[in-house]
N, C-alpha and C positions, 0 to 999 in steps of 0.2 A: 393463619398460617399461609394460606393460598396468596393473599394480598402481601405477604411479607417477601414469600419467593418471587413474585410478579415484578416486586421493585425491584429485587436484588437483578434478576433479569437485567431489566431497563437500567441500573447503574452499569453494569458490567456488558454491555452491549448496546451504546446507543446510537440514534440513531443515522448520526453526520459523519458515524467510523468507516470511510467508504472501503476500506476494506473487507467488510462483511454485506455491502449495500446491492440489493441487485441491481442488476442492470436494469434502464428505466423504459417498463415496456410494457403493457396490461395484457396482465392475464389472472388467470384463475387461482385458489387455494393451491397450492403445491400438494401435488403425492406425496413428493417428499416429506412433507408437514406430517402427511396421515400416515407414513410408515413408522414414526416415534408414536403413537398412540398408549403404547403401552409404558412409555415412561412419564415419570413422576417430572413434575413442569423445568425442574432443575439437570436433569439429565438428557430432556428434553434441547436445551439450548445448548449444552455442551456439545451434543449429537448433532443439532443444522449445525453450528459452526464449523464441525468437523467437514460438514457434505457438503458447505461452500466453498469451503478450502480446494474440498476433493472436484466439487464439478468445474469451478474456475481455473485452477489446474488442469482439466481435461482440456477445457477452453484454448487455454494461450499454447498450449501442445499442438493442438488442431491448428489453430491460427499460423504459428509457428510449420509447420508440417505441409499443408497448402504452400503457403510463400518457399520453401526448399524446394518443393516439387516442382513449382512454377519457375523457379530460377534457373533449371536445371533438366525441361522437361524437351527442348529441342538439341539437345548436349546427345553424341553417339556416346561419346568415352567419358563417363561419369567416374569420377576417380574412390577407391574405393573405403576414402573416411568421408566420404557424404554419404556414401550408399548405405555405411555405416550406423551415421547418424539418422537416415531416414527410418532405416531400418527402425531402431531403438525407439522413436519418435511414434513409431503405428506400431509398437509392441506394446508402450506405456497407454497411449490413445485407445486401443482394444482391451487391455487388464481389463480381467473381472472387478467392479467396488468391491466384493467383498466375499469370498469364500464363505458359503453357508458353514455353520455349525452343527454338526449333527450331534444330537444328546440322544446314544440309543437306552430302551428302555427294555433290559433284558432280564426275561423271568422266565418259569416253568409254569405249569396251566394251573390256573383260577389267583395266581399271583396279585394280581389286581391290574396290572398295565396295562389295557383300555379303560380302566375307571379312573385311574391315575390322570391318564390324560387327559379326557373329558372331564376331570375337576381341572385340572392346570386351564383352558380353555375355556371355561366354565359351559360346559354344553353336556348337560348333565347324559342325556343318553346317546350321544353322536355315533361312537362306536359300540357295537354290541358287546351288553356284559352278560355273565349266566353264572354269577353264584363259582363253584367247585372244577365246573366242564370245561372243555376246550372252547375258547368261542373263536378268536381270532388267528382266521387258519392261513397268515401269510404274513411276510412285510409289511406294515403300513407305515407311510413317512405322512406327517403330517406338518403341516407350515401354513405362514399366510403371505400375504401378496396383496398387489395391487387392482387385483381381479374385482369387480364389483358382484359376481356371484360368486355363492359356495361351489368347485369343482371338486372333480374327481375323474384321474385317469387310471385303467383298469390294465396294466400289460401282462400277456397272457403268452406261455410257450408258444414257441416257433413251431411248424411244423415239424421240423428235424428233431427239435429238442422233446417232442410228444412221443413220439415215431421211437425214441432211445428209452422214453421211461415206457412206455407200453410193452417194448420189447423186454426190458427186464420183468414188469408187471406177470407178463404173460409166462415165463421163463421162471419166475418163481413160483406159481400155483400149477405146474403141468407137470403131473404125476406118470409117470410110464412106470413099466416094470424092468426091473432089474437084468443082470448080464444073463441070469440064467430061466428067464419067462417069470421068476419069482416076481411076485407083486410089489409094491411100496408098503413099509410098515406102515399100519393103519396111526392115524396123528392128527390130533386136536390142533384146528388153528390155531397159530400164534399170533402175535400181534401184525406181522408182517405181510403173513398170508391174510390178514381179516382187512388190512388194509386196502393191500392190494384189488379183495373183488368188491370193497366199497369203492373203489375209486373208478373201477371197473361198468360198475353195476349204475353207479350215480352217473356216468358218461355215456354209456350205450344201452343202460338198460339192463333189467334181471336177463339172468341166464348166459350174461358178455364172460361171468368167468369161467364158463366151460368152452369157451372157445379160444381157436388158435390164435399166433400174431396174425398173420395171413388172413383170419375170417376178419379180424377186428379191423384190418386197412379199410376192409369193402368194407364194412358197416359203418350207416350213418348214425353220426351224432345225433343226441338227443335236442340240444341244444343248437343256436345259430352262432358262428364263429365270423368272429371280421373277419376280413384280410390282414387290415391293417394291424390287428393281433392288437390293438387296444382300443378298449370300451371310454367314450369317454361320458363323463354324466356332469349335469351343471341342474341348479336349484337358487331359486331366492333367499329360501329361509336354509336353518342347517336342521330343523328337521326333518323337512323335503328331501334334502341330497341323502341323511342319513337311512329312510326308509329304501332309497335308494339304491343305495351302497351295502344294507345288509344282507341280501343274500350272497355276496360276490365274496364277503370277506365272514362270514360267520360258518363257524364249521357246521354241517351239516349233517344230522345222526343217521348212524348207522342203520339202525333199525326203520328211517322213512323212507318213505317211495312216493314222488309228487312231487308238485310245485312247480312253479315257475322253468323259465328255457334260463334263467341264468344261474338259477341255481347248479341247471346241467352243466354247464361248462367249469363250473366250481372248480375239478380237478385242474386245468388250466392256468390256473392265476397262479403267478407268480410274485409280483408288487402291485401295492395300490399309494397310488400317490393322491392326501388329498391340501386342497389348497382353500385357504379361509382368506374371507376380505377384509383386510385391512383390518386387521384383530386389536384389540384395544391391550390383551392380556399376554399374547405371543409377536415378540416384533420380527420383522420380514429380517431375514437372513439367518433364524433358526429354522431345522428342522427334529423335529419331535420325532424318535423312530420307532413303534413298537415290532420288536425283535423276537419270535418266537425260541422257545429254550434251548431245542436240539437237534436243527437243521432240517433236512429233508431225504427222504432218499432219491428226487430229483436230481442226476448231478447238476442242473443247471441253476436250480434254486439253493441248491445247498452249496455251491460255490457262493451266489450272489447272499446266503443269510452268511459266510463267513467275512467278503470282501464287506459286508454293511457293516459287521462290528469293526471290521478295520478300519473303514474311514470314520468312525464316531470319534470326534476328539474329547468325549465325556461319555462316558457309560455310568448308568446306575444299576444297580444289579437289586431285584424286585424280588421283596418276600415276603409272605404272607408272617402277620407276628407269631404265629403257631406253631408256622415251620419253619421258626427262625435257631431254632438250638437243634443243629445235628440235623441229620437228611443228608443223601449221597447228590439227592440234585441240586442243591442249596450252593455245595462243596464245589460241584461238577461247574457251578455257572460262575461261582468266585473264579475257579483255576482260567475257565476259558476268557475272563475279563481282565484276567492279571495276563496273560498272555496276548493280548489285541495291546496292552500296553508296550511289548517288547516287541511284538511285528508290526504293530499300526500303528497310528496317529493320536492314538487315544492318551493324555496328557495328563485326566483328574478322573477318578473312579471313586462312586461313594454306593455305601448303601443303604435302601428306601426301604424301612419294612412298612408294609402296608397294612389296614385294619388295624390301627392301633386303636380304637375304641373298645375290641375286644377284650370284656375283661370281666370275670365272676365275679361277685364283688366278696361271696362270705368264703370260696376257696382262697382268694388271692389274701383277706385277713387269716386266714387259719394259717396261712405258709409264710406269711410276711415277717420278718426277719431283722430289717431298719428301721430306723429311726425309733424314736419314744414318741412323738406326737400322735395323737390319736388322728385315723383317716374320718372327718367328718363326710363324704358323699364319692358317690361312684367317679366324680372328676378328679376329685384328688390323688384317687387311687390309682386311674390312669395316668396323672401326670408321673406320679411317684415312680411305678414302674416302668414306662416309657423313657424316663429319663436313666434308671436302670440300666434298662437294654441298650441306652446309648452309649454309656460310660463301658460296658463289657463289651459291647460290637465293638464300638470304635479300638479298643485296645486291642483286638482278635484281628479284626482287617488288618491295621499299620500292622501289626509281630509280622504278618502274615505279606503282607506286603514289603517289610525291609528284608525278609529271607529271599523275594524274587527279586525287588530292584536296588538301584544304584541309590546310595543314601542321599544324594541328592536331586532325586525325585521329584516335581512339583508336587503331586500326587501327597508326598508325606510330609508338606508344607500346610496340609491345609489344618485347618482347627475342626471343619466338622467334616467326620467321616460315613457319619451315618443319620439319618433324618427319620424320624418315625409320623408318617402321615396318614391321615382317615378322609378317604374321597366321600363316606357316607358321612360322617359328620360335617362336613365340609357343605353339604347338603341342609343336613336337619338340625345341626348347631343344637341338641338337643342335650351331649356332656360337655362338648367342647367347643373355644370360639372358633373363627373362622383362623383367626394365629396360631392356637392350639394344634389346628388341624395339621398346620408346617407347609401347606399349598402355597399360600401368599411366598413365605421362604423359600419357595422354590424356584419360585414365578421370578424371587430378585435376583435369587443366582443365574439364572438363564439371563437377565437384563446384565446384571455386572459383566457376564463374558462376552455377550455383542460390543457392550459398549467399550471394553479394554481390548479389543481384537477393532472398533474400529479404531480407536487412536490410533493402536500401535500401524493399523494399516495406510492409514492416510497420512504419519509421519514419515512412511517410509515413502510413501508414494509422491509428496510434495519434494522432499531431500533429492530423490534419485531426478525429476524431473527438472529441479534446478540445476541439479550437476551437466544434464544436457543442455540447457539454455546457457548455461555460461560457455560452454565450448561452442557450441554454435553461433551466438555472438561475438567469440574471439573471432572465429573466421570471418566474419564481415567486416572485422576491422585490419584492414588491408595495410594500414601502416605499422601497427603491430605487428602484423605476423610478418612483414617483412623485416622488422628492425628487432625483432627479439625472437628469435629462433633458437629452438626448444632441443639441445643435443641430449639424444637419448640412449647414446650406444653405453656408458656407465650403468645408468639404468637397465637394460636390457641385458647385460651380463650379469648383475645383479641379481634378477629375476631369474633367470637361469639357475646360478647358483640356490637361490632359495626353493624354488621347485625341484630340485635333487635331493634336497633336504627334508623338503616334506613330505618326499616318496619314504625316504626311511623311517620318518617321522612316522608312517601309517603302518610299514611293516613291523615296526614296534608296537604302534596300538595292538592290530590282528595278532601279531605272537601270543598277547596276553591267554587269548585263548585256547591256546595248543595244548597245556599240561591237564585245564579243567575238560577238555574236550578228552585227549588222552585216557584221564579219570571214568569220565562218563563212559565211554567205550569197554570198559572194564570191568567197571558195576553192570551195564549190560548184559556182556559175556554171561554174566554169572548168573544174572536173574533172570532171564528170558522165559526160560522153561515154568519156571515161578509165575510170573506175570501173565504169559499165555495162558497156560492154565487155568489160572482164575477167570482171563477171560471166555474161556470155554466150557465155561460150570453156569449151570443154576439150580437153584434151592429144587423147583419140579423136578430135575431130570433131564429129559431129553422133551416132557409133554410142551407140546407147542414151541419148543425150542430149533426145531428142524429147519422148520420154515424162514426162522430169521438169520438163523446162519448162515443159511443159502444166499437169504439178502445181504448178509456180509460179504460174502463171496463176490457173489456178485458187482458190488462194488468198492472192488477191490479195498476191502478190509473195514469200510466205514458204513455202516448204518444209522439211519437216522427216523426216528419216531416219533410222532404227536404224543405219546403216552409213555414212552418207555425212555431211561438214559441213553443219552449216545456211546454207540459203541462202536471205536475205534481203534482196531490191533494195530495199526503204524505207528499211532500216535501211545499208546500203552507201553509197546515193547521200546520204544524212543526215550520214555518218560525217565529212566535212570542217567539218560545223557544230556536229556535238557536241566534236570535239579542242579548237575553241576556246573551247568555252562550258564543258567539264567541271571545271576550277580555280574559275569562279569560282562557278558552278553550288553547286558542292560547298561552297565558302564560306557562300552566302547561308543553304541548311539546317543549316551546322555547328553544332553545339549550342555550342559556346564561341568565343572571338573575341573582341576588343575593340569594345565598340560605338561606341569612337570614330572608326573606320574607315570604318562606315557598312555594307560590304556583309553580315555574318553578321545575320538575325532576330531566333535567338531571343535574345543580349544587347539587343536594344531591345523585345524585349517586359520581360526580367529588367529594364532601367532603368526601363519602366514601372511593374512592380511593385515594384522599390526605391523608387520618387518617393512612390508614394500610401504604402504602410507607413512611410516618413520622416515625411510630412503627418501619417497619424494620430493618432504620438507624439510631434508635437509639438502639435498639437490638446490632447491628452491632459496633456500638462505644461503647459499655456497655460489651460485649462479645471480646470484640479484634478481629475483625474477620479479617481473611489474605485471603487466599484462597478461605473459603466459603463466600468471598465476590462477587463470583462469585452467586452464589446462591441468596445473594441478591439483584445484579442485574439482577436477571433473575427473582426474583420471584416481584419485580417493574413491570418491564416491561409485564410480564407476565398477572398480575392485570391491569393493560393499555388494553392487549390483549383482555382481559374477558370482562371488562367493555365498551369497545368500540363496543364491538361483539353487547354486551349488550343494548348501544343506538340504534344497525339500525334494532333488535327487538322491542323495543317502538315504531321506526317510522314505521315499518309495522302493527300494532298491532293499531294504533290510528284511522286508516281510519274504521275499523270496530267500533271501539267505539262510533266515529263520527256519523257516521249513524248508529247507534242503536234506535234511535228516529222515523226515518219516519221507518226503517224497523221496527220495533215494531209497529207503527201506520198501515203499509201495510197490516200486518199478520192479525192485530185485525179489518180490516178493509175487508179483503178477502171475507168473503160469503156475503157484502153487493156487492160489484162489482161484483163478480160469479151471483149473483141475477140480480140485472141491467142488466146483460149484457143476459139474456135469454128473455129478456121484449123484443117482436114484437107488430104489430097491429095497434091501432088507437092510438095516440097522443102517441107513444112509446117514446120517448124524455121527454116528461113533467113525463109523469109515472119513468123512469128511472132518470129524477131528484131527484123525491119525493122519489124515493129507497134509494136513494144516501144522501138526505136528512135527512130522518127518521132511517136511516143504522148509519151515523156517530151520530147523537143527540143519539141515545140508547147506542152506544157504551162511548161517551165521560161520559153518567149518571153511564154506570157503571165502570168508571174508564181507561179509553182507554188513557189520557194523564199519568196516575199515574202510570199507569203499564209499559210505555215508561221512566219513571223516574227511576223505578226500574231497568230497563235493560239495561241503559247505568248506574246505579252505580253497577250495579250487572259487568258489563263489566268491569270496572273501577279495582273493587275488584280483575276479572282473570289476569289484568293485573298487578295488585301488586303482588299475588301468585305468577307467573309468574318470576316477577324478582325476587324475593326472591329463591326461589326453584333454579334460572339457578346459582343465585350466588353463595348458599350453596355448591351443588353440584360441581361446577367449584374452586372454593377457595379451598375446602376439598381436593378435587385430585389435585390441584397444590401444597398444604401444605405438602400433604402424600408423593409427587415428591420430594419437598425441603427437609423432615427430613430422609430420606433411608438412611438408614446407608449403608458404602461400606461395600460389600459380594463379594464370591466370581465370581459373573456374571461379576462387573464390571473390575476385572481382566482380564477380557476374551475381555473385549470392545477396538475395534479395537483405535488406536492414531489418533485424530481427530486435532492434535496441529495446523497443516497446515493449514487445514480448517480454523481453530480459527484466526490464525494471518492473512491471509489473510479479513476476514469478518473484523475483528477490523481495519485494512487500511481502507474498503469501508464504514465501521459505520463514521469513521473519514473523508472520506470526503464528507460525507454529508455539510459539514461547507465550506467546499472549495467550491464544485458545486454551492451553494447559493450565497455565495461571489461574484463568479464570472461571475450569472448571474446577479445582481444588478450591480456589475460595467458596466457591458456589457450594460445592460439598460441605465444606467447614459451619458455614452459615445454614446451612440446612439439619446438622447434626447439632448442631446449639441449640437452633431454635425447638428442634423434637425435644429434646432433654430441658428444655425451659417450658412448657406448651403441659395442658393436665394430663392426667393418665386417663386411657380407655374407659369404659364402663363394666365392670367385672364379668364376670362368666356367668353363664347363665347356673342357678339353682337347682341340684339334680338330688 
């Protein structure tokens, strides 16, 4: 097999093709070589070709970029389409290769998501696992690199940011007596308050919870604190950096006292970045992110646990097979991962139930229900149900997911929705093989999307780089530009007219929303006091409940827990106007859609840009254009360039628009929580209900839903200005570029021909590299389905 793809290589890549040939100069194995490690020898070659395309592109950019700069560098009054051009020239030259991927891996505790990982990596104990408990008590991003050690960088609250949660810490366990000398009801810590003097107690020391904020400034830490606020650690082996690394990121129990100075600073940490070399099983430009379930009551951590699910363009959502039917946190982590789809980045969503080896073997026959074959051994029985729970998960997520998104969804393109993996057997191979386990499967999915994220990136990146080397070589050719001059006032009213259009074009998409927003504001109205409510109940009472209410209060309306769901009244009392707004919500940012429909964007920006690239070749055939048909293919691609720019502004742009609702409820809801949260004394809890209570009823009377209406269409609206103004501005300066007449600067501009003809080979073999990885594929998938089968599973 190995010697069959080796040839296929060497026919489809050889040697004398100097297109792919490096330049002739001795040096060493490339990095670049050892950052494909983790592909299979066929995706392997697909990948350098891509990174030659991409580095030899950077090349003649640079080459190209110097010679401009030199031509032009004793010039006072540099006219402003070379500036243009330069510009563009060191915007392409700087591009990042390749936007990491982040795949977060979000679950609730004893989930498995450090064991997950550390099978995916195969580094069986790297991160700390414990069974049922909390173990990993923050962000971890994990990735590899070109690093020749295992690292790890430890970033830890800022002073300010310690200084804020200390102040609430202290603020929620400081008990005074009531207005009238009455004492505080006597009250069982809750989780809030048990946290708070762990956190307390682990940083300064027993006895830090009975003191003020004021005592705790003067007291010294237990522990030693950089400056620089990040610890950094580095190792040969990865079980060196991981003995390392585990006090910094394993939670730390309650009931101990001791240990280490870094354990002390534990409360501290906020992310741990670690970074693996040159990994054979994780390729560089993923990162692996284990995402804890339900934030922080940090607000600085629990901002940065929500902005990390947003930038994940893959979420998997982790569950133990146990507690995989029914649980409110199971529920709670799906809702908040379908929602990072409609304000973040996140593109494909599946779910991992983990510990799939779990399984009784004479309970699971007594309840067993399918099939007639008889289960001969405990593997069978797991595959059978395993594959079960796939066929019902997967049908529950997609129901569940076409009621929030837009039916044409990546997301509800895909064929598997849910994967059932065992990091233990994955180990002990003792029911299951190491495929059984679904690790290897997971290992390709993470390969398939660097590798389709680079094509797509290095095609875009060759295309837009040529479009500038053709204009730029039009200008050094001095008889051209004087003998065929490019009238563009047609064009420019043109454009004008179509940008008027596309402003209405957008005020129709945002209407769509008015009547389901409307809706939502009304179901509201109705349920508020329903919904609050509930959130103001528990099965106890009021025992231990006091305490964490206050921490609600406290910030403003959201608590977040290591052990408990998150609880969030903005987002509760919100929840009847996001069901009706999330369809078409999800529509309006869907990247595809018919824009004859009116409500998807980005098809009326693509109609946009289909209109003007129609205009300029027909310009072009109407005008006989020879030469300055260089121009119009630059000023095509160009409008690609702008308008692409243009959509991963919208996607940044929509997560604020998104929550515009509860943060507008938050705001308007501020001095009733500030209030709440100063209520001590006798029945402090019921009083601080009734705050909370008579705080939202006064506010919703005087408009508290309507004015949350207003600020996400008020939002809506910056976000049309917005695209309108980048476009104006961006068309007009690439317009003013296209019609400069030759002068005499561009006489003076250095001969870029080389540059030119070179880049035009590498735009051309964009078509080659594609070619030649699908046949690669083709021949690779033959020959597995020609080639014997595995060796069976092992005997249980």
């Amino acid at each position: 097999m190995a010697e069959t793809e080796d040839f296929l290589v060497r026919e489809l890549h050889p040697e004398d093709d100097d297109i792919f040939k490096e330049p002739m100069r001795k040096r060493r194995r490339s990095d670049r070589d050892q950052r494909f490690r983790a592909f299979p020898s066929v995706e392997q070659s697909a990948l350098k070709e891509y990174e030659k395309l991409e580095s030899r592109t950077r090349r003649v950019l640079s080459n190209t970029y110097q010679k401009l700069i030199q031509s032009v560098f004793l010039d006072d009054n540099i006219p402003n389409s070379i500036k243009y051009l330069i510009n563009r020239l060191l915007a392409l030259i700087e591009k990042p290769s390749l936007d990491p991927i982040y795949i977060g891996l979000f679950g609730s505790t004893g989930a498995g998501k450090s064991s997950l990982i550390n099978a995916i990596i195969r580094q069986a104990m790297f991160l700390p696992v414990s069974g049922e408990s909390i173990c990993t008590s923050c962000i971890v991003q994990v990735s590899s690199g070109c690093c020749e050690q295992y690292e790890a960088k430890i970033h830890l609250l800022s002073d300010q940011e310690w200084k804020e949660e200390l102040k609430n810490l202290t603020t929620l366990l400081h008990r005074t007596e009531g207005p009238g000398g009455e004492e505080e009801d006597a009250w069982d810590r809750g989780d809030a308050a048990e946290e708070a003097v762990w956190k307390l107690q682990m940083f300064y020391g027993n006895g830090a919870e009975g003191k003020s904020y004021e005592e705790l400034l003067r007291a010294k830490p237990r522990g030693k604190i950089p400056t620089s606020r990040v610890i950094s650690l580095k190792a040969e082996e990865a079980g060196e950096l991981s003995v390392k690394l585990d006090p910094y990121i394993r939670t730390q129990r309650r009931d101990w006292d001791g240990g280490s100075a870094e354990t002390h600073i534990w409360p501290l940490i906020k992310l741990v970045e670690v970074t693996l070399p040159k990994s054979e099983l994780i390729p560089e430009g993923v990162v692996l992110v284990d995402i804890p379930g339900t934030g922080d009551f940090n607000s600085k951590r629990d901002e940065m646990w929500k902005k990390t699910i947003d930038k994940c363009s893959v979420i998997w959502v982790i569950s133990d097979i146990e507690r995989i039917s029914g649980g409110r946190a199971h529920e709670d982590l799906l809702n908040e991962s379908m929602k990072a789809c409609q304000r973040g980045f996140c593109r494909d969503l599946a779910l991992v139930v983990t510990k799939s080896d779990k399984l009784h073997l004479p309970e699971y026959l007594r309840e067993r229900k399918v099939g007639n074959e008889a289960i001969q051994s405990q593997r069978e029985a797991v595959l059978e149900r395993n594959e079960m729970i796939k066929l019902q998960r997967n049908k529950i997520l997609k129901d569940k997911l076409k009621r929030k998104l837009p039916a044409d969804s990546r997301v509800l393109e895909a064929s598997e929705l849910v994967y059932t993996v065992s990091a233990q057997e994955y180990w002990q191979q003792a029911v299951l093989t190491e495929e059984e386990t679904e690790i290897p499967k997971l290992r390709e999915y993470i390969r398939r999307r660097l590798l389709d994220k680079k094509k797509r990136t290095v095609t875009k990146y060759v295309t837009e780089a040529f479009g500038l080397l053709l204009l730029t070589d039009s200008f050094s050719c001095i008889d051209h530009m004087q003998n065929e001059y490019l009238h563009m006032s047609g064009l420019r009213r043109f454009v004008e007219e179509k940008i008027q259009l596309l402003e209405k074009a957008i005020d129709q998409c945002f209407a769509h929303i008015a009547r389901p927003l409307q809706e939502g504001i009304w179901n509201a109205r109705s349920s508020y006091r329903r919904i609050l409510g509930a959130c103001l109940v528990r099965s106890r009472g009021n025992q231990g409940f006091h305490q964490t209410l206050k921490a609600v209060c406290l910030k403003n309306g959201i608590y977040a827990s290591r052990t408990l769901a998150r609880i969030d009244l903005n987002e509760a009392i919100t929840q009847p106007i996001y069901e009706q707004i999330d369809p078409i919500f999800g529509r309006i940012f869907s990247r595809s859609g018919k824009p004859t429909d009116g409500s998807a964007l980005i098809p009326h920006i693509d109609a946009f840009k289909l209109s003007l690239q129609e205009k300029m070749t027909e310009i072009g055939i109407r005008n006989g254009w020879k030469y300055d048909s260089y121009k119009k293919t630059f000023l095509i691609q160009e409008i690609s360039a702008i308008l692409g720019g243009l959509e991963e502004h919208i996607l940044r742009k929509k997560r604020k628009i998104y929550e515009s609702l509860t943060t507008s409820v938050q705001n308007d809801l501020k001095p009733c929580y500030e209030e709440a949260a100063q209520i001590t004394g006798k029945k402090a809890c019921e009083r601080m209900k009734d705050v909370l209570r008579r705080g939202v009823d006064r506010q919703v009377a005087e408009g508290m839903f309507e004015r949350a209406q207003e600020r996400m269409q008020h939002q809506f609206q910056q976000l049309k200005n917005g695209i309108t103004e980048k476009v104006k501005g961006s068309i007009a300066t690439m317009l003013t570029l296209a019609s400069s007449p030759g002068d005499g600067l561009y006489k003076e501009l250095a001969d870029v021909k080389s540059e030119y003809k070179e880049m035009e080979k590498l735009h051309r073999s964009l078509r080659e590299v594609a070619e030649n990885a699908v046949l690669r594929r083709g021949m690779q998938n033959f020959l597995l389905r020609m080639s014997p089968s595995k060796a069976g599973p092992p005997k249980t």
